[in-house]
ChimeraX commands (.cxc) that place a marker at each C-alpha (Angstrom):
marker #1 position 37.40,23.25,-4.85 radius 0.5
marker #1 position 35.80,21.55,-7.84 radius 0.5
marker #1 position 35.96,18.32,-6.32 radius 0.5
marker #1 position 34.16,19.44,-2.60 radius 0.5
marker #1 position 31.18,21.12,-5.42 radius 0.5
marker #1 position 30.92,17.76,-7.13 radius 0.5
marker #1 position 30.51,16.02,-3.90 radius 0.5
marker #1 position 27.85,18.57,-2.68 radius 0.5
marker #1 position 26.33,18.28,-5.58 radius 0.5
marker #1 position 25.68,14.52,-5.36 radius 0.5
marker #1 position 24.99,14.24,-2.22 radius 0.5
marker #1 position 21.81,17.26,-2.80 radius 0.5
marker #1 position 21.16,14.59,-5.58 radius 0.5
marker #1 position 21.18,11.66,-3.61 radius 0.5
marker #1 position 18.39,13.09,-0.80 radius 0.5
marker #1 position 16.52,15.13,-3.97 radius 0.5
marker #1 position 13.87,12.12,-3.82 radius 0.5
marker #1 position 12.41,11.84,-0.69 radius 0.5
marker #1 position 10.45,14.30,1.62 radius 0.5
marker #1 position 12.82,14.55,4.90 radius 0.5
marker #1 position 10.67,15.15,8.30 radius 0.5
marker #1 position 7.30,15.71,6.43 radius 0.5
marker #1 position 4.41,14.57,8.90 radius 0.5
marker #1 position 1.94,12.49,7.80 radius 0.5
marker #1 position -0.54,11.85,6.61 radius 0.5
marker #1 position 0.53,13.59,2.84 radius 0.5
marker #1 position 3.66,13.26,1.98 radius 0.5
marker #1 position 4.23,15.74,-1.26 radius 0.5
marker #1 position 4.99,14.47,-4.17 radius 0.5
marker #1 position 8.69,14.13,-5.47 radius 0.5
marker #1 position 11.20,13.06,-7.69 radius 0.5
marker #1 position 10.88,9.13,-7.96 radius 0.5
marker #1 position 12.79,7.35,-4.85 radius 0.5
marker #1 position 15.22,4.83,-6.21 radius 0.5
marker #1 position 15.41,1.34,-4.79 radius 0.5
marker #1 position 17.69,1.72,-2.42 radius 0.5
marker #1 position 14.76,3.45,-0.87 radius 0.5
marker #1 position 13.11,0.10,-0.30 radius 0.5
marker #1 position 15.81,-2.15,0.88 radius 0.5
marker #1 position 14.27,-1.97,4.01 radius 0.5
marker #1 position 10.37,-1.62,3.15 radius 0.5
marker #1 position 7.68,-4.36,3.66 radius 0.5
marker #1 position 4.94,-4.62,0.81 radius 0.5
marker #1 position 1.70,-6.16,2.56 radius 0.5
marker #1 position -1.60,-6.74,0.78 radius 0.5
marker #1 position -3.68,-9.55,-1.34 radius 0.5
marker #1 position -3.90,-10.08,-4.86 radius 0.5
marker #1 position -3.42,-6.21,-5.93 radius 0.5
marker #1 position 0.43,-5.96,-4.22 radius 0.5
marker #1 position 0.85,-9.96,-5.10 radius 0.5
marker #1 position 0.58,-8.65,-8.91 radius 0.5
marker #1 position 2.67,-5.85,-8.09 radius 0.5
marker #1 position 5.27,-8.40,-6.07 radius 0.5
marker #1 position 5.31,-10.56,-9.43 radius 0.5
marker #1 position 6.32,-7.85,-12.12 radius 0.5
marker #1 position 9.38,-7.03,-9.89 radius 0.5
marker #1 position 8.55,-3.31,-9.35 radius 0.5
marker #1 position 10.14,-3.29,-6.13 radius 0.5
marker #1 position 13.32,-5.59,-6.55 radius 0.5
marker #1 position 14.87,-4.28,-3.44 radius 0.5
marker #1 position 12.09,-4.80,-1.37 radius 0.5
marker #1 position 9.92,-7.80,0.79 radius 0.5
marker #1 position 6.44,-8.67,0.28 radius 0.5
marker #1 position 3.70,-10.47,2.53 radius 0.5
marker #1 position 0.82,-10.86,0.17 radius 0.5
marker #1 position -1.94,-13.19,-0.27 radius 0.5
marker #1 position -5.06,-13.96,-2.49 radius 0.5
marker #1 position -8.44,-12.62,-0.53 radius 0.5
marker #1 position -6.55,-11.22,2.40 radius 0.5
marker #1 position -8.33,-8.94,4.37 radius 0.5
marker #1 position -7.46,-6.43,7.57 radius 0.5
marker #1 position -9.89,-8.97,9.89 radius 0.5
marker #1 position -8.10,-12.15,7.94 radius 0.5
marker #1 position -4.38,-10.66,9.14 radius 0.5
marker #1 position -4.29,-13.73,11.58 radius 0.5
marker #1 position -6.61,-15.97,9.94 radius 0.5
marker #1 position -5.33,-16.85,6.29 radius 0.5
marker #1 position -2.08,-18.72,6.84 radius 0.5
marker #1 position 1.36,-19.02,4.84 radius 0.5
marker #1 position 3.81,-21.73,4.62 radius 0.5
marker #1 position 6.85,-20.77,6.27 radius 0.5
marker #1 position 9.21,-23.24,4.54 radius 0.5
marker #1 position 12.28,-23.09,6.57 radius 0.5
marker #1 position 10.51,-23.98,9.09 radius 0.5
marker #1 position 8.02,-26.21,7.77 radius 0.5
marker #1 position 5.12,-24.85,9.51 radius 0.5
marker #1 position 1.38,-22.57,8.80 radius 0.5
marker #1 position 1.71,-19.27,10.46 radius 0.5
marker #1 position -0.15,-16.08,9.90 radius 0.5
marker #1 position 0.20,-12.85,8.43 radius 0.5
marker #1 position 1.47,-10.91,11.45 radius 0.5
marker #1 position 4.01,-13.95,12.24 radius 0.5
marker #1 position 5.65,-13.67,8.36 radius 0.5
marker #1 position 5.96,-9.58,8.98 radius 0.5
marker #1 position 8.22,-10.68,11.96 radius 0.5
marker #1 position 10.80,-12.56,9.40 radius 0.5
marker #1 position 11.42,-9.64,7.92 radius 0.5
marker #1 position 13.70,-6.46,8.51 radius 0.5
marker #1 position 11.83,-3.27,7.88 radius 0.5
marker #1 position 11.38,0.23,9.16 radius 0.5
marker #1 position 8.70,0.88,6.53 radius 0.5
marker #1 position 5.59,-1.28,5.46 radius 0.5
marker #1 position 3.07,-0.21,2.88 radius 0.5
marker #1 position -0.50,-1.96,3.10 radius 0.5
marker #1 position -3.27,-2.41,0.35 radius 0.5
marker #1 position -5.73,-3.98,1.92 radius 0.5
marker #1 position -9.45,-3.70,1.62 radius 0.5
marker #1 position -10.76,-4.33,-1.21 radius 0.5
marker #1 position -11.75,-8.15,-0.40 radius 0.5
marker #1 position -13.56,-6.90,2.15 radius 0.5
marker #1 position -15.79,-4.14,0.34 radius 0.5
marker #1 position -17.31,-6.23,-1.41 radius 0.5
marker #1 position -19.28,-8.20,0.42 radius 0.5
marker #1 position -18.58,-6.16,3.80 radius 0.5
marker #1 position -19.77,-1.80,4.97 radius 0.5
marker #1 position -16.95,0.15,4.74 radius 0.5
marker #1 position -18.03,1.39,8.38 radius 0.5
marker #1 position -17.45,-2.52,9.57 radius 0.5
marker #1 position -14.22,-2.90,7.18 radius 0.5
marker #1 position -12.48,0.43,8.53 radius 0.5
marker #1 position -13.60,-1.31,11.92 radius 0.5
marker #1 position -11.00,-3.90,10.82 radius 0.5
marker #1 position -8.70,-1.78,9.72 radius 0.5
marker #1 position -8.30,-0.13,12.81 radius 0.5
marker #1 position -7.95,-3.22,14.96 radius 0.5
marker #1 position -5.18,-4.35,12.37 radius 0.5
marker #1 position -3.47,-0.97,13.02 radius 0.5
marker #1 position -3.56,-0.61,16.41 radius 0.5
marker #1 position -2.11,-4.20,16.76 radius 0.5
marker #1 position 0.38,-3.71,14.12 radius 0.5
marker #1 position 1.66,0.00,15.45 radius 0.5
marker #1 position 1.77,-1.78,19.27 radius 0.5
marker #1 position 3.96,-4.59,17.86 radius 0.5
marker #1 position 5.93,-2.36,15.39 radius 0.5
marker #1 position 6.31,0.71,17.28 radius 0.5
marker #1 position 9.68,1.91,15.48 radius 0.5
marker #1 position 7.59,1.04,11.68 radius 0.5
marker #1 position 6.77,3.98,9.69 radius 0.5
marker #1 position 3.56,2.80,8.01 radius 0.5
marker #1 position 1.65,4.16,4.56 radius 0.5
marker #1 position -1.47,3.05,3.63 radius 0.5
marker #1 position -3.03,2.54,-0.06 radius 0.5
marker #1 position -6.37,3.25,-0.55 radius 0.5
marker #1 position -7.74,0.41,-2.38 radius 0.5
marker #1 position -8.85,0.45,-6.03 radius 0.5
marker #1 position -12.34,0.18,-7.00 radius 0.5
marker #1 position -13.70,-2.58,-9.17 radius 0.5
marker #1 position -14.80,-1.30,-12.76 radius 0.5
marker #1 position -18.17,-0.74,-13.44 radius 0.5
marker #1 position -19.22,-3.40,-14.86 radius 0.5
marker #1 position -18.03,-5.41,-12.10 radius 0.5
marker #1 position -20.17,-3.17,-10.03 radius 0.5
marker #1 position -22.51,-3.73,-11.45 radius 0.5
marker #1 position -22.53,-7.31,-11.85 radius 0.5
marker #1 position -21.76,-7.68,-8.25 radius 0.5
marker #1 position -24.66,-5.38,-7.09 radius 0.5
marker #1 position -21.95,-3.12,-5.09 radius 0.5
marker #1 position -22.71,0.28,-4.55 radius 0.5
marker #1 position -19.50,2.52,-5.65 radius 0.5
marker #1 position -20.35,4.93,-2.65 radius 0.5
marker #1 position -18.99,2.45,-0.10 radius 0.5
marker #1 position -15.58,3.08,-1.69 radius 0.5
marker #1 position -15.82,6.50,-1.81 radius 0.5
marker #1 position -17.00,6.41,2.27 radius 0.5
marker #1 position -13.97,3.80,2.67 radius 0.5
marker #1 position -11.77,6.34,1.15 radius 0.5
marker #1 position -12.63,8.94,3.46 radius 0.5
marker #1 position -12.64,7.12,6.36 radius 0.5
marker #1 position -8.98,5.68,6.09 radius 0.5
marker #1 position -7.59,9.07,4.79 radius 0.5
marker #1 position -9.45,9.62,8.83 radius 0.5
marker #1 position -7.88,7.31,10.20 radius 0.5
marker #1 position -4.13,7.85,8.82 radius 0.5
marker #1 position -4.31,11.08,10.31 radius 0.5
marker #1 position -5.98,10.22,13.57 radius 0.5
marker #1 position -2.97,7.28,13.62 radius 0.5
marker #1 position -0.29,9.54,11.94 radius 0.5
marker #1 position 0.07,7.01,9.38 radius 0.5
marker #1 position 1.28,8.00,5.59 radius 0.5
marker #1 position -1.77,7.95,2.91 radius 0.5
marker #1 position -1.70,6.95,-0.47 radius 0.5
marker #1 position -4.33,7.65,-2.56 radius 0.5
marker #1 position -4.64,4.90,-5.32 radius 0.5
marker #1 position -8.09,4.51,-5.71 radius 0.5
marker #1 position -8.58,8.37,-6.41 radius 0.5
marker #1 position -5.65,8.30,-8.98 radius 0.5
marker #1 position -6.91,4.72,-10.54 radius 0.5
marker #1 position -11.02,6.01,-10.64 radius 0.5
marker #1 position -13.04,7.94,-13.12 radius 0.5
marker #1 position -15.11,11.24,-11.97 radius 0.5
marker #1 position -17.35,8.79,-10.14 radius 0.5
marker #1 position -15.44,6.51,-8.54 radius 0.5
marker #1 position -14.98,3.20,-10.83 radius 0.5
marker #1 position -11.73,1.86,-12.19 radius 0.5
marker #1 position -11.00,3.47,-15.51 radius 0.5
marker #1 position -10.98,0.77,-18.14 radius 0.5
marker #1 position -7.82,1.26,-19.23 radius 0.5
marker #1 position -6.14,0.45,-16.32 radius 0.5
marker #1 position -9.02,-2.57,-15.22 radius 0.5
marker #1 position -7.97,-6.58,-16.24 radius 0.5
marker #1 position -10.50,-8.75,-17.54 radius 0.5
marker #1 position -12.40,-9.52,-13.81 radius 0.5
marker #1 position -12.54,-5.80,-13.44 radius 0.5
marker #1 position -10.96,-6.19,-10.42 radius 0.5
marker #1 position -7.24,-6.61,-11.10 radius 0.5
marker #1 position -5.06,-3.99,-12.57 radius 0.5
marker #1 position -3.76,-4.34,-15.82 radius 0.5
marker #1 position 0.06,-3.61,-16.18 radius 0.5
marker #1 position -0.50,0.60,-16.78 radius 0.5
marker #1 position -2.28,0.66,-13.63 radius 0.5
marker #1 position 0.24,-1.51,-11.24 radius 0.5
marker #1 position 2.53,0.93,-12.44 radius 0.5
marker #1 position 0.95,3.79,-11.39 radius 0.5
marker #1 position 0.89,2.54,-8.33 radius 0.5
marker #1 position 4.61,2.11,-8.30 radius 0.5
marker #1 position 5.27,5.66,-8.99 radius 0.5
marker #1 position 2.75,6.55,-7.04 radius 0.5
marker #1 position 4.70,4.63,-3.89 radius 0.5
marker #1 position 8.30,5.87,-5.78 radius 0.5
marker #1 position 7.40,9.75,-5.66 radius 0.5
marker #1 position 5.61,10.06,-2.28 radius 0.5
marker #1 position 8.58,8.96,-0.09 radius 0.5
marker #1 position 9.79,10.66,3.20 radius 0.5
marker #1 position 12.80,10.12,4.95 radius 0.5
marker #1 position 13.19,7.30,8.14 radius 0.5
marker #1 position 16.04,8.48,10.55 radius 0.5
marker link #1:1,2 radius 0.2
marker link #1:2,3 radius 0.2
marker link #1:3,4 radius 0.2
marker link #1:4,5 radius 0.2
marker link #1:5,6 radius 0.2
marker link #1:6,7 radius 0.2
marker link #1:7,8 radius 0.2
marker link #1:8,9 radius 0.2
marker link #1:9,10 radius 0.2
marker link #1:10,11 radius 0.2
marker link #1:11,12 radius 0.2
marker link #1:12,13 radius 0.2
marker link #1:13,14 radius 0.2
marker link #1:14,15 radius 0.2
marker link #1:15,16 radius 0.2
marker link #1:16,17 radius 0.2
marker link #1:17,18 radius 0.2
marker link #1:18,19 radius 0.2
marker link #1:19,20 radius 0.2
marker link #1:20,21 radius 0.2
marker link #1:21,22 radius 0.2
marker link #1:22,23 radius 0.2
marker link #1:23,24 radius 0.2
marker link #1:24,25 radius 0.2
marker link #1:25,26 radius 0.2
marker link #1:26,27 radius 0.2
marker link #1:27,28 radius 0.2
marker link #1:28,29 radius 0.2
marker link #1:29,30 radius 0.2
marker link #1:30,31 radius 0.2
marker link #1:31,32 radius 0.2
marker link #1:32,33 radius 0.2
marker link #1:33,34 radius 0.2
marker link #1:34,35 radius 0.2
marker link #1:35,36 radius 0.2
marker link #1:36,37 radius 0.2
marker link #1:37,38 radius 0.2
marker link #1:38,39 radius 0.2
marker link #1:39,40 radius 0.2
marker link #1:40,41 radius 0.2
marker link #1:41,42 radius 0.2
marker link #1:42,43 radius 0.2
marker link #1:43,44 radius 0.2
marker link #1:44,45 radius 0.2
marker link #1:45,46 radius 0.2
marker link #1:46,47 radius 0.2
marker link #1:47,48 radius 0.2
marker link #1:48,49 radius 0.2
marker link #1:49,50 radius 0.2
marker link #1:50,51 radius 0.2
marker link #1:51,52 radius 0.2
marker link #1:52,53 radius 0.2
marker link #1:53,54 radius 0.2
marker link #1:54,55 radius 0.2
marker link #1:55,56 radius 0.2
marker link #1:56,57 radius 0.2
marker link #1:57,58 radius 0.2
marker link #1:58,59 radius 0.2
marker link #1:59,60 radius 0.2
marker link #1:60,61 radius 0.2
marker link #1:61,62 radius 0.2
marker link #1:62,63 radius 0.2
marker link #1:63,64 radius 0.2
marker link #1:64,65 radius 0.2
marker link #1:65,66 radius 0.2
marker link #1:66,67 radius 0.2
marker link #1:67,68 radius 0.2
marker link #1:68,69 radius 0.2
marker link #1:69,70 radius 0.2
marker link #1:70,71 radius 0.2
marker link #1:71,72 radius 0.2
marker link #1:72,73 radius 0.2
marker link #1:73,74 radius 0.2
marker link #1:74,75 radius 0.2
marker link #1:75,76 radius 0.2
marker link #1:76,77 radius 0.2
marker link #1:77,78 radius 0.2
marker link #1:78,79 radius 0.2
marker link #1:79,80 radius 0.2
marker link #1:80,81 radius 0.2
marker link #1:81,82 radius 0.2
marker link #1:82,83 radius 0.2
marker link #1:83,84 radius 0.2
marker link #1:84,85 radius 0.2
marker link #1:85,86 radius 0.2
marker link #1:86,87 radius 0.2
marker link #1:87,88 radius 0.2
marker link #1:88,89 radius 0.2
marker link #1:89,90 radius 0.2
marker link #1:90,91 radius 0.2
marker link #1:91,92 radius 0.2
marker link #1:92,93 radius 0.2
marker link #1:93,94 radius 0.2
marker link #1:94,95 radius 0.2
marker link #1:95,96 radius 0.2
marker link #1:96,97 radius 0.2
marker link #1:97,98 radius 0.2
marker link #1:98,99 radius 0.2
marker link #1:99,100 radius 0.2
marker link #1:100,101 radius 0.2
marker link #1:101,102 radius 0.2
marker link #1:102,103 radius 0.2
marker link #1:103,104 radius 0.2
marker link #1:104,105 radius 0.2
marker link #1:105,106 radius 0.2
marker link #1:106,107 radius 0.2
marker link #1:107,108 radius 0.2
marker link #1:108,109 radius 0.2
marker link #1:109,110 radius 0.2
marker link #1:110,111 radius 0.2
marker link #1:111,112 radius 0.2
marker link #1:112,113 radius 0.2
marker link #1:113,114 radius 0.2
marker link #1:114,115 radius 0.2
marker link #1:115,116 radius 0.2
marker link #1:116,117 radius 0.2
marker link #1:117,118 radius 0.2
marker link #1:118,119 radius 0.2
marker link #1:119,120 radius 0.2
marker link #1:120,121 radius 0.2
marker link #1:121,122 radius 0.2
marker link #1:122,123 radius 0.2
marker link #1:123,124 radius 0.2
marker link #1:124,125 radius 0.2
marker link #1:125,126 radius 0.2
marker link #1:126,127 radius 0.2
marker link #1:127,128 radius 0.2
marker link #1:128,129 radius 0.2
marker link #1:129,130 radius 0.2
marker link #1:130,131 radius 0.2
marker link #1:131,132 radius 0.2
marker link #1:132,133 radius 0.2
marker link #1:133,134 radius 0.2
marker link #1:134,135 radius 0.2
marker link #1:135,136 radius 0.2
marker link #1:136,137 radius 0.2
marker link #1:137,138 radius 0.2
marker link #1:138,139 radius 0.2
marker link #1:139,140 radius 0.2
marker link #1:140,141 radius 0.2
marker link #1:141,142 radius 0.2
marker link #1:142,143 radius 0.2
marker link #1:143,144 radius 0.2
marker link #1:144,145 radius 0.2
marker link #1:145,146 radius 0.2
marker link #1:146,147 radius 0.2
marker link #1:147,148 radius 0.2
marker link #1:148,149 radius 0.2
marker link #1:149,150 radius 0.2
marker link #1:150,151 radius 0.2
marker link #1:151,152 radius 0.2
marker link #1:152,153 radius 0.2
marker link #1:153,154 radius 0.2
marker link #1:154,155 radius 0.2
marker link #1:155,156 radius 0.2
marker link #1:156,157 radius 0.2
marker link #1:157,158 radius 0.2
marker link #1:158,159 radius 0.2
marker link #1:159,160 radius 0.2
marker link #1:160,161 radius 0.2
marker link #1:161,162 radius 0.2
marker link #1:162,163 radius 0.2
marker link #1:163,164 radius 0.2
marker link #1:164,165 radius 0.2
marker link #1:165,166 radius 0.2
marker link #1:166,167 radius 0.2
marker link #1:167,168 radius 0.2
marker link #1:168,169 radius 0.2
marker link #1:169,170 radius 0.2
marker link #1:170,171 radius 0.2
marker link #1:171,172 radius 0.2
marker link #1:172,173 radius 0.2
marker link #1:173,174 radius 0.2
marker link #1:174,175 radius 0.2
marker link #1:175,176 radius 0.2
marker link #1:176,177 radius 0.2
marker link #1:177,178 radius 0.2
marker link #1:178,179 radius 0.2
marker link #1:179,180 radius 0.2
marker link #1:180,181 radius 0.2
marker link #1:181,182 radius 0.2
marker link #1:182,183 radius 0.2
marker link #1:183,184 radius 0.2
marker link #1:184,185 radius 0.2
marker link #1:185,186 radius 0.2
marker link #1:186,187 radius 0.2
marker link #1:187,188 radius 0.2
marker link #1:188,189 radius 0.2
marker link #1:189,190 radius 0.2
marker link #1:190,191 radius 0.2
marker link #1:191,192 radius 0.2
marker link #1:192,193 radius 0.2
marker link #1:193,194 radius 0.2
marker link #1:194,195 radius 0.2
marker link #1:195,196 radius 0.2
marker link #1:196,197 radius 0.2
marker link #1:197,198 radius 0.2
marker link #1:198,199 radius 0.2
marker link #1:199,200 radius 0.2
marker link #1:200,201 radius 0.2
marker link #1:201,202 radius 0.2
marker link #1:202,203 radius 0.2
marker link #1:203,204 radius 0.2
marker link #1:204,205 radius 0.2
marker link #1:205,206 radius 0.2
marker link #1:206,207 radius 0.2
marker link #1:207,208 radius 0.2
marker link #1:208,209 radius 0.2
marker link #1:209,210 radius 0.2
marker link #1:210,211 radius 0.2
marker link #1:211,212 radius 0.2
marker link #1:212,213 radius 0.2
marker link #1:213,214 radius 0.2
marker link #1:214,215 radius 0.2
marker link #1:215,216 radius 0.2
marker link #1:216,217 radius 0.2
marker link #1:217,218 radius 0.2
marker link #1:218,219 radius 0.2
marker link #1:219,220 radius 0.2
marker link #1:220,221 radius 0.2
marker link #1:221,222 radius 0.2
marker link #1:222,223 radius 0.2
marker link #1:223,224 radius 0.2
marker link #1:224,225 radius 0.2
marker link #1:225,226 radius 0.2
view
């Protein structure tokens, strides 16, 4: 009898951190998923998930990141594919992988220089083609981090167009019943620029604190994949 209540017992403790059957687009927030979570999970972003690829936050899991990637550069910037010895794009190194979960941060190369109106116009074409050609993929999308406010400032950007691009993807997750993640809320001051304490020297980049919120914001905000 005691040995049936320790197995019951860790097997309520081996589901206890992830949200089983919750639709999206907000998963609830939970005990931190382990990283057996992510042996199947795809990371996909630019510079902001290549940072997070390089500190080893995600051990378990595969990464398809690149330096000014973009939702409209997804089959435009190219990779090396070494076993191969050939260029091919973003969508074509997502194929080399297993997954049945891929988390995205992208957008942030393309605020600032682009509307969020035209750069959700990109996301949504990247979306469409990537739920057509991974239709068995659950997919959760990071809002992207704001630059600091200096950099905001030095750039000429006007914060609001994060804020707008905010709302509009938390849209579109829901029109797309897609998971959202809200990093640039949880990385922003009251008005919408990256807090300083979590903002490297460009004011772009995270420092280490704020890669790892991201982490357990990804870790606690789970659900399960049958």
């Amino acid at each position: 009898m005691l040995l049936c209540l320790a197995a019951s017992a860790c097997a309520e403790e081996s589901v206890a951190w992830f949200n089983p059957q919750v639709p999206p687009p907000f998963p609830p927030e939970h005990e931190p998923a382990g990283d057996e979570y992510f042996e199947d999970v795809l990371f996909l972003g630019d510079s902001i998930m290549e940072n997070i690829e390089m500190l080893d936050l995600f051990p378990t899991a595969n990464f398809v990141t690149l330096i000014g990637m973009s939702p409209i550069s997804m089959d435009k910037k190219l990779f090396v594919l070494k076993k191969e010895d050939r260029w091919v794009t973003a969508y074509d190194m997502i194929n080399q992988y297993p997954h049945r979960k891929i988390f995205i941060l992208l957008g942030s190369n393309a605020l600032d220089h682009k509307t969020y109106e035209g750069t959700l116009d990109d996301y949504r074409v990247m979306m469409e083609r990537m739920i057509q050609e991974y239709p068995d993929t659950v997919f959760y999308v990071l809002c992207p981090t704001s630059p600091n406010r200096a950099r905001v400032r030095k750039d000429g950007l006007d914060i609001q167009r994060y804020w707008n691009f905010r709302e509009g993807l938390m849209a579109l997750a829901e029109e797309k019943e897609l998971y959202f993640l809200d990093a640039f809320t949880l990385l922003a001051d009251k008005d919408g620029y990256l807090k300083e304490e979590y903002a490297g020297p460009d004011g772009f980049h995270l420092k280490l604190e704020g890669s790892k919120l991201i982490e357990d914001l990804v870790r606690t905000h789970t659900v399960d994949v049958e």
